[in-house]
mmJSON file of the N, C-alpha and C atoms, coordinates in Angstrom:
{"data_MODEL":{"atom_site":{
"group_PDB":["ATOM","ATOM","ATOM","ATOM","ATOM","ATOM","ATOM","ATOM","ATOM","ATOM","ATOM","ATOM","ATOM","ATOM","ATOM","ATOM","ATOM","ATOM","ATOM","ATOM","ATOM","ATOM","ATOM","ATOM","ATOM","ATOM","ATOM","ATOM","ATOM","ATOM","ATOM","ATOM","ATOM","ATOM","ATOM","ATOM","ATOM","ATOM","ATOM","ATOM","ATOM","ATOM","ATOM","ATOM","ATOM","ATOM","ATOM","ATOM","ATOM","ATOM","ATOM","ATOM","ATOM","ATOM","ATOM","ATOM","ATOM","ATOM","ATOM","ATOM","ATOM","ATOM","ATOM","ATOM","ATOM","ATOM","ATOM","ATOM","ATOM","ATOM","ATOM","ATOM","ATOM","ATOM","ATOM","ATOM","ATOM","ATOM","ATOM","ATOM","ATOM","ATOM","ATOM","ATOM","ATOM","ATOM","ATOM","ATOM","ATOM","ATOM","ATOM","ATOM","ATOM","ATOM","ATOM","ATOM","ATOM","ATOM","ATOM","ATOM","ATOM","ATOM","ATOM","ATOM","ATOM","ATOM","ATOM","ATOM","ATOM","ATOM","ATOM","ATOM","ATOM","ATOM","ATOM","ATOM","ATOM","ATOM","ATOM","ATOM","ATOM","ATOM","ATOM","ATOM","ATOM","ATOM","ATOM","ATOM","ATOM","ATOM","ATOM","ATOM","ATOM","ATOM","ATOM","ATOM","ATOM","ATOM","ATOM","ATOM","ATOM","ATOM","ATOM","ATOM","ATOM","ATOM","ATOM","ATOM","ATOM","ATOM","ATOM","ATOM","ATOM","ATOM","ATOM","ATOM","ATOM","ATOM","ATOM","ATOM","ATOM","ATOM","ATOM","ATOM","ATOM","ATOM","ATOM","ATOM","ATOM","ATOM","ATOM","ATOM","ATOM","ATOM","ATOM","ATOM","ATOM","ATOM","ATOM","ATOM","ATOM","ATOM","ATOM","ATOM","ATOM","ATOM","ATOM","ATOM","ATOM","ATOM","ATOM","ATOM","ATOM","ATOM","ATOM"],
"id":[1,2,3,4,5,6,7,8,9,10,11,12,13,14,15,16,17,18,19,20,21,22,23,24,25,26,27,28,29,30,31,32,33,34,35,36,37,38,39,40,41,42,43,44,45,46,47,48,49,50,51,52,53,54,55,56,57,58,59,60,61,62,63,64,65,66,67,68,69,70,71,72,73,74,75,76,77,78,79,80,81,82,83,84,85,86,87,88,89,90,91,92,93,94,95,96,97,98,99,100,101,102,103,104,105,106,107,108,109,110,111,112,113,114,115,116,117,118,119,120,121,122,123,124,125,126,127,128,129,130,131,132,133,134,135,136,137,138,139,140,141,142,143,144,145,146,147,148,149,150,151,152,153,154,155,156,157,158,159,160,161,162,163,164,165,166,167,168,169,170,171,172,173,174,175,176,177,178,179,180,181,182,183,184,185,186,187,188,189,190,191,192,193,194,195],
"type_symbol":["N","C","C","N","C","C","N","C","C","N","C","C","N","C","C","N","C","C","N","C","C","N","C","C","N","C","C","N","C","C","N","C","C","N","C","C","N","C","C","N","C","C","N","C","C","N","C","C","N","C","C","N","C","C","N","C","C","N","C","C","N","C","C","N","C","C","N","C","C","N","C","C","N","C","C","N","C","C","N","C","C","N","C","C","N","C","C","N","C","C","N","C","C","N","C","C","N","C","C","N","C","C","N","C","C","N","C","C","N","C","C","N","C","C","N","C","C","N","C","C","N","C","C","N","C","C","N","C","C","N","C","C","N","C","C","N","C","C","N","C","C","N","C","C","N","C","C","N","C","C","N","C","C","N","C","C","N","C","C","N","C","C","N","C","C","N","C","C","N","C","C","N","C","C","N","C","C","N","C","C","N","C","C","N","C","C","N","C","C","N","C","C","N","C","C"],
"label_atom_id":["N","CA","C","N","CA","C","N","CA","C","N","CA","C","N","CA","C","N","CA","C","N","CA","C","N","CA","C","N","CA","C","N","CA","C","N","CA","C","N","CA","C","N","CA","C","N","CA","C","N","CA","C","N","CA","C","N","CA","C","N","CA","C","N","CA","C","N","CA","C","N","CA","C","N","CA","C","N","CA","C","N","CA","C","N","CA","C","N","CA","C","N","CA","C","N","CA","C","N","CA","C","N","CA","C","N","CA","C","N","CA","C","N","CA","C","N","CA","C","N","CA","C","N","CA","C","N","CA","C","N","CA","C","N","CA","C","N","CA","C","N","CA","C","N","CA","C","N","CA","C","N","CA","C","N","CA","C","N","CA","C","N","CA","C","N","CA","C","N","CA","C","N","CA","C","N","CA","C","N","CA","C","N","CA","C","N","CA","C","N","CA","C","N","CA","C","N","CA","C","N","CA","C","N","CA","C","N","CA","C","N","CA","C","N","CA","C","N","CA","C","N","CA","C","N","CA","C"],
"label_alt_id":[null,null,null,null,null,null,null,null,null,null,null,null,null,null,null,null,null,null,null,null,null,null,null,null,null,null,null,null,null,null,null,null,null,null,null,null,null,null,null,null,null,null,null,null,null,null,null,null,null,null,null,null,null,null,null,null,null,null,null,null,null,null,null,null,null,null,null,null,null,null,null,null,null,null,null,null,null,null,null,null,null,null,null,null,null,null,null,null,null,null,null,null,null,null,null,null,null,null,null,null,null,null,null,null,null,null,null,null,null,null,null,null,null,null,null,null,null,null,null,null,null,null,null,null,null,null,null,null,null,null,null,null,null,null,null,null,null,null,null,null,null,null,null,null,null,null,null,null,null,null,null,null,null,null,null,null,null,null,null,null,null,null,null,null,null,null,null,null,null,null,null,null,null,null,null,null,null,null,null,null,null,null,null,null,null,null,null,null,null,null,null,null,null,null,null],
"label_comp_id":["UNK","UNK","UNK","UNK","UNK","UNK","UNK","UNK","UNK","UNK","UNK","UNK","UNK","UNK","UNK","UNK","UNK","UNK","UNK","UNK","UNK","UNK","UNK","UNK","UNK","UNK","UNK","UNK","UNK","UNK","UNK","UNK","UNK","UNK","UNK","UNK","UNK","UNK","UNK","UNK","UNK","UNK","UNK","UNK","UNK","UNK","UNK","UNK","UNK","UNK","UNK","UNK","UNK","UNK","UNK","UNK","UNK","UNK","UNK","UNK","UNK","UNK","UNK","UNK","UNK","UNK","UNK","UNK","UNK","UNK","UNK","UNK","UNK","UNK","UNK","UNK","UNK","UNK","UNK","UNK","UNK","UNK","UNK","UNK","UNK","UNK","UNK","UNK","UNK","UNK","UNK","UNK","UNK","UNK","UNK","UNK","UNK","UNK","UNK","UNK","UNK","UNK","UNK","UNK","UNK","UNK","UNK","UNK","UNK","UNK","UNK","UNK","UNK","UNK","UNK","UNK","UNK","UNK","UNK","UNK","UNK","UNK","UNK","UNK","UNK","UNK","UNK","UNK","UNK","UNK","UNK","UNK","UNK","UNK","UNK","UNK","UNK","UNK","UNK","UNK","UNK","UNK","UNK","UNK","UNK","UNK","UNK","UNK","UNK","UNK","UNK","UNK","UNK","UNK","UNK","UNK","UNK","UNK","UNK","UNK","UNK","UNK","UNK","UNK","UNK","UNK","UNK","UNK","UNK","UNK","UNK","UNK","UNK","UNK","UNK","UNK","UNK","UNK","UNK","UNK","UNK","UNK","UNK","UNK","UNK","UNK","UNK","UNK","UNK","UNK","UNK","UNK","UNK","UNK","UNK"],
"label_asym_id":["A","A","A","A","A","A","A","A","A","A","A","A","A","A","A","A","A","A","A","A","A","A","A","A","A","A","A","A","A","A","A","A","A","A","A","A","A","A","A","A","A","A","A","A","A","A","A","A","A","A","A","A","A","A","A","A","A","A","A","A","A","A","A","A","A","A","A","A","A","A","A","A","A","A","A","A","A","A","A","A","A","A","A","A","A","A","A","A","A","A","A","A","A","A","A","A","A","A","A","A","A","A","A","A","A","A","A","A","A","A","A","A","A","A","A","A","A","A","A","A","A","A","A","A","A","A","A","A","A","A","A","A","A","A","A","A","A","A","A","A","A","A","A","A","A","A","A","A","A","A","A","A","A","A","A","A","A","A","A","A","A","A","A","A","A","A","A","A","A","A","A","A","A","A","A","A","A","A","A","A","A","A","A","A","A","A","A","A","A","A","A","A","A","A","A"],
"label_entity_id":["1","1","1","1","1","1","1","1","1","1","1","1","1","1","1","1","1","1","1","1","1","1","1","1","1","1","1","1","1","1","1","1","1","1","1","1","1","1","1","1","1","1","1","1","1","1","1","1","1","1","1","1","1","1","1","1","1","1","1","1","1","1","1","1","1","1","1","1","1","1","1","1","1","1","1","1","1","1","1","1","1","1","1","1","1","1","1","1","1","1","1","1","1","1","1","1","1","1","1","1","1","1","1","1","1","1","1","1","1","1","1","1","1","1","1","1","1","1","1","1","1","1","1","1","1","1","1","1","1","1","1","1","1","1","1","1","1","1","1","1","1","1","1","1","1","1","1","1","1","1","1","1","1","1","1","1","1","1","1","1","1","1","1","1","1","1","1","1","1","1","1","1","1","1","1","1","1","1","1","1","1","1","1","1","1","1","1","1","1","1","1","1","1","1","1"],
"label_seq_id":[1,1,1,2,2,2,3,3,3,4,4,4,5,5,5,6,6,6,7,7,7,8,8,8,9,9,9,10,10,10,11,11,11,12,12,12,13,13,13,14,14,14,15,15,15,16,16,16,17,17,17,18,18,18,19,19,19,20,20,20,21,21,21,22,22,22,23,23,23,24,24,24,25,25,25,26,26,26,27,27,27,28,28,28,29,29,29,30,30,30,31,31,31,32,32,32,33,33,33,34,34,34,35,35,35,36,36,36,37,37,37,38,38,38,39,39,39,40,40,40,41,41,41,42,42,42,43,43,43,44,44,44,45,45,45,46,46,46,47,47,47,48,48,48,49,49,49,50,50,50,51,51,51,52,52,52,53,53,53,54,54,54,55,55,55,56,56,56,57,57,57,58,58,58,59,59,59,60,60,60,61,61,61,62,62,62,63,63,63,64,64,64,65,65,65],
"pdbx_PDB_ins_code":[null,null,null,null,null,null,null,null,null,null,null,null,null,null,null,null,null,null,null,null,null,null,null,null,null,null,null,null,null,null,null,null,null,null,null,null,null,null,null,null,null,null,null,null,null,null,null,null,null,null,null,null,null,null,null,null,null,null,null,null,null,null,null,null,null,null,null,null,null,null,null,null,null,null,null,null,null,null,null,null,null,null,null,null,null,null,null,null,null,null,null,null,null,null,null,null,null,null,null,null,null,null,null,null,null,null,null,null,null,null,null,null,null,null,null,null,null,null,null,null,null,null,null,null,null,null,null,null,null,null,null,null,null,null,null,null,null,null,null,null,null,null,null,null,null,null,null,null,null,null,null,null,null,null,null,null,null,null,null,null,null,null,null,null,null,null,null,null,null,null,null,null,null,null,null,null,null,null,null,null,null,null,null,null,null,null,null,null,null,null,null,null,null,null,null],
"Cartn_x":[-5.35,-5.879,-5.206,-4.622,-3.971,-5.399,-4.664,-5.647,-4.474,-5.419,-4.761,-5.087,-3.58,-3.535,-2.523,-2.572,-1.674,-0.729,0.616,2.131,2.636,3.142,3.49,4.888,5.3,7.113,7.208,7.805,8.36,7.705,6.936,5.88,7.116,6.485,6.932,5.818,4.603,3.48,3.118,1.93,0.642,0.385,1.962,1.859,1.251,0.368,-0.77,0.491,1.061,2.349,2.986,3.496,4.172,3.499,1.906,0.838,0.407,0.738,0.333,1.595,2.193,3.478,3.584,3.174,3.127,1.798,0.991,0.02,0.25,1.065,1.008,2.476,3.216,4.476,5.537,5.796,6.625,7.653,8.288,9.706,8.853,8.902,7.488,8.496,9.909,10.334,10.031,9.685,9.431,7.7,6.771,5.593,5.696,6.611,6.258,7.268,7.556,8.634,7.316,6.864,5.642,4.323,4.223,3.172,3.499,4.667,5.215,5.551,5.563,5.792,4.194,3.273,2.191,1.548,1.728,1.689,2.004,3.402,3.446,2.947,2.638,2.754,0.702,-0.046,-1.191,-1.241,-0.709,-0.755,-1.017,-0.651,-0.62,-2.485,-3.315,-4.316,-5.325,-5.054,-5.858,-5.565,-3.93,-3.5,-3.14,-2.881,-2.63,-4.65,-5.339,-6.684,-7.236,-6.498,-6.584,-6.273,-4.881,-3.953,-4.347,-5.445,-5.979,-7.603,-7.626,-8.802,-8.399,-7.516,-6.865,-6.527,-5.886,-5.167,-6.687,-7.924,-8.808,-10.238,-10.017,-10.328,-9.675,-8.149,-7.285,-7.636,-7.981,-7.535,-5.799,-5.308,-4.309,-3.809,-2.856,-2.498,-2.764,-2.751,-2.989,-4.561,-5.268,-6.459,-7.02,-6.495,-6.696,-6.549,-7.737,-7.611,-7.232],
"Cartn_y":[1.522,2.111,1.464,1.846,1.872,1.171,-0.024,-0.489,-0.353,0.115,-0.611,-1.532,-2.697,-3.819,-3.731,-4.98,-5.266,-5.63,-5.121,-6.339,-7.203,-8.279,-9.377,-9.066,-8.639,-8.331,-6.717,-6.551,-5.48,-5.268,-6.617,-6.251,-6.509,-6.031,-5.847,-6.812,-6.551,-6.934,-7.736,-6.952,-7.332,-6.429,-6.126,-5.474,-4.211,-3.218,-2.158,-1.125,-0.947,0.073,0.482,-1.101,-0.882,-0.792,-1.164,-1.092,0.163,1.02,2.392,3.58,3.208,3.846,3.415,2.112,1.952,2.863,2.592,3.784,5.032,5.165,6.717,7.203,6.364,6.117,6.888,6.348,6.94,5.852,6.127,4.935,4.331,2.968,2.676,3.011,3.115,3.691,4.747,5.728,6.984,6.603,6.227,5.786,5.43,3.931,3.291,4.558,5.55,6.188,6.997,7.537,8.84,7.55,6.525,5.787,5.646,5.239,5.236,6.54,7.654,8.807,8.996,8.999,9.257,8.337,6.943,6.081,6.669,7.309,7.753,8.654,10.354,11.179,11.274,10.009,10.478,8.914,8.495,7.205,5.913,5.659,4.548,4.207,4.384,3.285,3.741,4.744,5.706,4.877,4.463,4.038,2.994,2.191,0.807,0.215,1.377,0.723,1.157,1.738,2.139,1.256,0.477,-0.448,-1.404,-1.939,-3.236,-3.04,-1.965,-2.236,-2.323,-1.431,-1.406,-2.822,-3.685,-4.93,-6.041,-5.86,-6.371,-5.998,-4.742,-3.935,-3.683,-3.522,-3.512,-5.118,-4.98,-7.22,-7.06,-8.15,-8.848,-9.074,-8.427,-8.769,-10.14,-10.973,-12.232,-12.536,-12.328,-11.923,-10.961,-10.506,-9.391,-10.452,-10.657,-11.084,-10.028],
"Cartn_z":[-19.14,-17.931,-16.722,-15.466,-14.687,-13.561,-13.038,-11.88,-10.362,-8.959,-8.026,-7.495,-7.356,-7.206,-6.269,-5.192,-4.294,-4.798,-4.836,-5.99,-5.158,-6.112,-5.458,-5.4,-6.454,-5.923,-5.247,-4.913,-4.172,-2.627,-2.575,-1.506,-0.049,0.89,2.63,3.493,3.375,4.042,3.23,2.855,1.754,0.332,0.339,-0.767,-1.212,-0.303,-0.424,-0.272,-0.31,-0.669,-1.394,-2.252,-2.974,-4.638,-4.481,-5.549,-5.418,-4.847,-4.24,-4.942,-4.531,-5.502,-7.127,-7.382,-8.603,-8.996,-8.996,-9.594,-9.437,-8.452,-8.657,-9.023,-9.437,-10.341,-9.279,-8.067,-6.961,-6.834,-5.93,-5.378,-4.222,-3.986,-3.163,-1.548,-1.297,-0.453,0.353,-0.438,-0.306,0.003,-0.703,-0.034,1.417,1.562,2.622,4.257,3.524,4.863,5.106,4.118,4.262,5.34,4.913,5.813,7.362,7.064,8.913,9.348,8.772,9.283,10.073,9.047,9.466,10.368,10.119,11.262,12.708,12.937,14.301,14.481,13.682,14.152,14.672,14.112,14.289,15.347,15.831,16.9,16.578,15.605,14.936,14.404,15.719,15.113,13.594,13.307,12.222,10.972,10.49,9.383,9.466,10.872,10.809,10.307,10.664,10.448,8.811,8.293,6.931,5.809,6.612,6.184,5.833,7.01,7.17,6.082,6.217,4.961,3.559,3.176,2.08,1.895,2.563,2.33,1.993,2.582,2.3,1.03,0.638,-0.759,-2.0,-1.785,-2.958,-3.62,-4.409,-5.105,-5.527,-5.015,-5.608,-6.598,-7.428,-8.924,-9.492,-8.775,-9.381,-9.112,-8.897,-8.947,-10.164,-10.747,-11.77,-13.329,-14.076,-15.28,-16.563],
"occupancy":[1.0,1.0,1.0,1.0,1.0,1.0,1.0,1.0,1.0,1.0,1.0,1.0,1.0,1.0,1.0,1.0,1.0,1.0,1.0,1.0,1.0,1.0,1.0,1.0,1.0,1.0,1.0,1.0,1.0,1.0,1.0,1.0,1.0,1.0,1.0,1.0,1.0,1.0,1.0,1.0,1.0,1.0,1.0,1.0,1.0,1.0,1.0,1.0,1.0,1.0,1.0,1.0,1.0,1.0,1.0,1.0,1.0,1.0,1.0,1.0,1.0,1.0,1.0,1.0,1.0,1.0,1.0,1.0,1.0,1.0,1.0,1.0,1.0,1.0,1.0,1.0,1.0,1.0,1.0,1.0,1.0,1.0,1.0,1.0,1.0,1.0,1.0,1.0,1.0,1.0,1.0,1.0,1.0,1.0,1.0,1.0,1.0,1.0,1.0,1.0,1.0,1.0,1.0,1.0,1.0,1.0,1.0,1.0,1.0,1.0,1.0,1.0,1.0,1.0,1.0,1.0,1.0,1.0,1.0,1.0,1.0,1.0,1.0,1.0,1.0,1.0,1.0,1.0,1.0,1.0,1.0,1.0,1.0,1.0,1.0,1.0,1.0,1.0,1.0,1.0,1.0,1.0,1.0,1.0,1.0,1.0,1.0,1.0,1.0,1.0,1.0,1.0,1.0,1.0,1.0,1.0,1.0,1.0,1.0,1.0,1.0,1.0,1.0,1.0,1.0,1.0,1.0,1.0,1.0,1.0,1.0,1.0,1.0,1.0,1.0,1.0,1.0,1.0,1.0,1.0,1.0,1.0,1.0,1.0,1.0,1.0,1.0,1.0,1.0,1.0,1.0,1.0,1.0,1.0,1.0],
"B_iso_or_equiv":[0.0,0.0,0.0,0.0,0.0,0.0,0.0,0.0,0.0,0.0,0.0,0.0,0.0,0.0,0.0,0.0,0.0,0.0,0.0,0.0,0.0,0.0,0.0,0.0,0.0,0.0,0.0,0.0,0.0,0.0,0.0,0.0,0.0,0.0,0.0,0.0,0.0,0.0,0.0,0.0,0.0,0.0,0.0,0.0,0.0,0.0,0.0,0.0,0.0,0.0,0.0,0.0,0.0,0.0,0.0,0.0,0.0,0.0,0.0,0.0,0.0,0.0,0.0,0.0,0.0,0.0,0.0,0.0,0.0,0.0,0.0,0.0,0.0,0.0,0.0,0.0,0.0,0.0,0.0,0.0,0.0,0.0,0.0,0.0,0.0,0.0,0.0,0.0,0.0,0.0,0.0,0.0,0.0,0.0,0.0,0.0,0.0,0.0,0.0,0.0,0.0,0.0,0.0,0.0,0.0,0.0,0.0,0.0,0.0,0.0,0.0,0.0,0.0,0.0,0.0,0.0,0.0,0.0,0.0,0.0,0.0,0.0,0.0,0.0,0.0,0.0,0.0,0.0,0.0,0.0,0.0,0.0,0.0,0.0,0.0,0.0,0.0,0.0,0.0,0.0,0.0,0.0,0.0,0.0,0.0,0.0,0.0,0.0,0.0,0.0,0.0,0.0,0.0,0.0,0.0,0.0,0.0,0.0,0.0,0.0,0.0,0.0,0.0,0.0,0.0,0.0,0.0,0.0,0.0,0.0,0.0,0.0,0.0,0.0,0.0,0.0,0.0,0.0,0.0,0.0,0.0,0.0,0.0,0.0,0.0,0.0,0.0,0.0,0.0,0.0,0.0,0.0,0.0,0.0,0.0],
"pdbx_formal_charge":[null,null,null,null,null,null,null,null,null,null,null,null,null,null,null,null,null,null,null,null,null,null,null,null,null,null,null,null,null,null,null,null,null,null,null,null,null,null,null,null,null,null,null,null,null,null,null,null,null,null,null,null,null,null,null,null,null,null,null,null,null,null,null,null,null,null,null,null,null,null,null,null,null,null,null,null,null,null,null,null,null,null,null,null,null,null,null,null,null,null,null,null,null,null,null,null,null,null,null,null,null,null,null,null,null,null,null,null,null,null,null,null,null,null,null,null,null,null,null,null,null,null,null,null,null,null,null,null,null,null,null,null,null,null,null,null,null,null,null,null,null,null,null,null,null,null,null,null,null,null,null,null,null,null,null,null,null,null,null,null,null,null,null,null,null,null,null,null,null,null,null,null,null,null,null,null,null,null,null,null,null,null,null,null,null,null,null,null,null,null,null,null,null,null,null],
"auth_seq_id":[1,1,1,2,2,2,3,3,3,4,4,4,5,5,5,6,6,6,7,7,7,8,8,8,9,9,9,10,10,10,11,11,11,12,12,12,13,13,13,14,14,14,15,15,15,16,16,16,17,17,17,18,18,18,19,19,19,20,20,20,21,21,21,22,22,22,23,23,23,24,24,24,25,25,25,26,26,26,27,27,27,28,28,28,29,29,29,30,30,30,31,31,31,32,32,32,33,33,33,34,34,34,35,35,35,36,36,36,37,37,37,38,38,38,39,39,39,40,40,40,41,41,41,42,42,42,43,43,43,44,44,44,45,45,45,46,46,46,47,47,47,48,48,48,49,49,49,50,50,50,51,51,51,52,52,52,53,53,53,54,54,54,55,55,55,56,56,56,57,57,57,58,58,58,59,59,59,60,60,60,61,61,61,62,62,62,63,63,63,64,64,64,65,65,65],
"auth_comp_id":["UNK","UNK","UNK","UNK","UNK","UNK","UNK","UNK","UNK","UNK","UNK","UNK","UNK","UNK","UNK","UNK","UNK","UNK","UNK","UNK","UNK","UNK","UNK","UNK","UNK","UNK","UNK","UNK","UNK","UNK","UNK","UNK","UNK","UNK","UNK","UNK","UNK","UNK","UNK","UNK","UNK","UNK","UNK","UNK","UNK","UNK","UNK","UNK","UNK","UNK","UNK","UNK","UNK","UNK","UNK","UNK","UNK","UNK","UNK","UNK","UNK","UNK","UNK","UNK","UNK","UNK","UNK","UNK","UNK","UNK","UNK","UNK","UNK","UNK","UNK","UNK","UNK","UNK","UNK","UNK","UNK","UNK","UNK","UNK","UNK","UNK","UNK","UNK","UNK","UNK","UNK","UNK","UNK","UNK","UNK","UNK","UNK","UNK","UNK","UNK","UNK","UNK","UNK","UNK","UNK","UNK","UNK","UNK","UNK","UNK","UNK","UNK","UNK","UNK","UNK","UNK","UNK","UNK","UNK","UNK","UNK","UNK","UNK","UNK","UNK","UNK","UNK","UNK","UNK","UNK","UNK","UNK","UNK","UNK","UNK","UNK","UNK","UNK","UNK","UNK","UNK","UNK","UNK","UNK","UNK","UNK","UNK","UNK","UNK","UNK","UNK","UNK","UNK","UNK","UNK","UNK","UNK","UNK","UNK","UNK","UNK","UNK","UNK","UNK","UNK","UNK","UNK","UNK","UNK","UNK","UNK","UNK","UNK","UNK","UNK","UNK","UNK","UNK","UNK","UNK","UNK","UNK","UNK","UNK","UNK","UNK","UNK","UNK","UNK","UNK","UNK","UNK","UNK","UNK","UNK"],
"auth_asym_id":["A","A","A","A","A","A","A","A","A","A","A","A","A","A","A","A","A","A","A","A","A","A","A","A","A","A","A","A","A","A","A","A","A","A","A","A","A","A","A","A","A","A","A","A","A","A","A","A","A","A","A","A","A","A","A","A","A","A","A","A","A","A","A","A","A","A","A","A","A","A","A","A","A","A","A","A","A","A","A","A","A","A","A","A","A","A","A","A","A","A","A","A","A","A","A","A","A","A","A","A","A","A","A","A","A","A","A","A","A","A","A","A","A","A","A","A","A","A","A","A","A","A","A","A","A","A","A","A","A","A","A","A","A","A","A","A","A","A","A","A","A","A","A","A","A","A","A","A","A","A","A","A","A","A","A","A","A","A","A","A","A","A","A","A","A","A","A","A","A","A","A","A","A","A","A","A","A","A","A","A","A","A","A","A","A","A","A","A","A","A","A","A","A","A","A"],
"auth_atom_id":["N","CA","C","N","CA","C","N","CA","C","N","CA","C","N","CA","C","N","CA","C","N","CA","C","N","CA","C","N","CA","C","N","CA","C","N","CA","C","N","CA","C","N","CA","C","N","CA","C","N","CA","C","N","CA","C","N","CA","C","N","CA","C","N","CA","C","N","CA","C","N","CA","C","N","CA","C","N","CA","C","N","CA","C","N","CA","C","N","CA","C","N","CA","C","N","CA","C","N","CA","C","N","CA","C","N","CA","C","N","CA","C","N","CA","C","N","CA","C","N","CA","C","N","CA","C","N","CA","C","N","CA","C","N","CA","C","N","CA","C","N","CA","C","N","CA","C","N","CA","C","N","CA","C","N","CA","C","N","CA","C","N","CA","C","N","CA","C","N","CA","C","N","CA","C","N","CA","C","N","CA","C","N","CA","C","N","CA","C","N","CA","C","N","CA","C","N","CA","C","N","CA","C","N","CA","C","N","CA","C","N","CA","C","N","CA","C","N","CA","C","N","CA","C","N","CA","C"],
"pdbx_PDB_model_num":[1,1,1,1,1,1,1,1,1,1,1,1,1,1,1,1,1,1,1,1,1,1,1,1,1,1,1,1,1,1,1,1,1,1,1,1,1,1,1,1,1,1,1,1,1,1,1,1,1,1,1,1,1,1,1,1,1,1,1,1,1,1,1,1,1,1,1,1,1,1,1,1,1,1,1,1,1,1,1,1,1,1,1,1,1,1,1,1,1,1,1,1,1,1,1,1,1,1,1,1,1,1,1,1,1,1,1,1,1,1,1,1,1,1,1,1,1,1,1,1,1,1,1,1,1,1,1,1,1,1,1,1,1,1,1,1,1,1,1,1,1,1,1,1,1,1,1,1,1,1,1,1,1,1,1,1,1,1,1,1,1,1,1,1,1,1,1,1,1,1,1,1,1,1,1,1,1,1,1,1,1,1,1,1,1,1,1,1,1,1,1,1,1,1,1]
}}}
């Protein structure tokens, strides 16, 4: 069964991107262009505030037994 988890490698930030593409088996590139797309086109504060929860709800792969 497939968990999301923040990754420690491929990460940019805090990792909620590139654990985001892994579950949903994408290029986490292509995730993180579609986030900043939407980042601007809705004014940043909608998904930078999405971001910041995600980064505090996702657990951490190393956190994961």
């Amino acid at each position: 069964m497939k968990k999301l988890v923040r990754l420690r490698h491929h990460r940019m930030v805090a990792g909620v991107l590139s654990g985001l593409a892994a579950y949903m088996n994408m290029d986490a590139t292509v995730v993180r262009l579609l986030f900043v797309a939407l980042l601007l086109i809705t004014g940043f504060m909608p998904f930078a505030i999405l971001y910041a929860l995600a980064v505090l709800i996702i657990p951490s792969e190393e956190n994961i037994v």
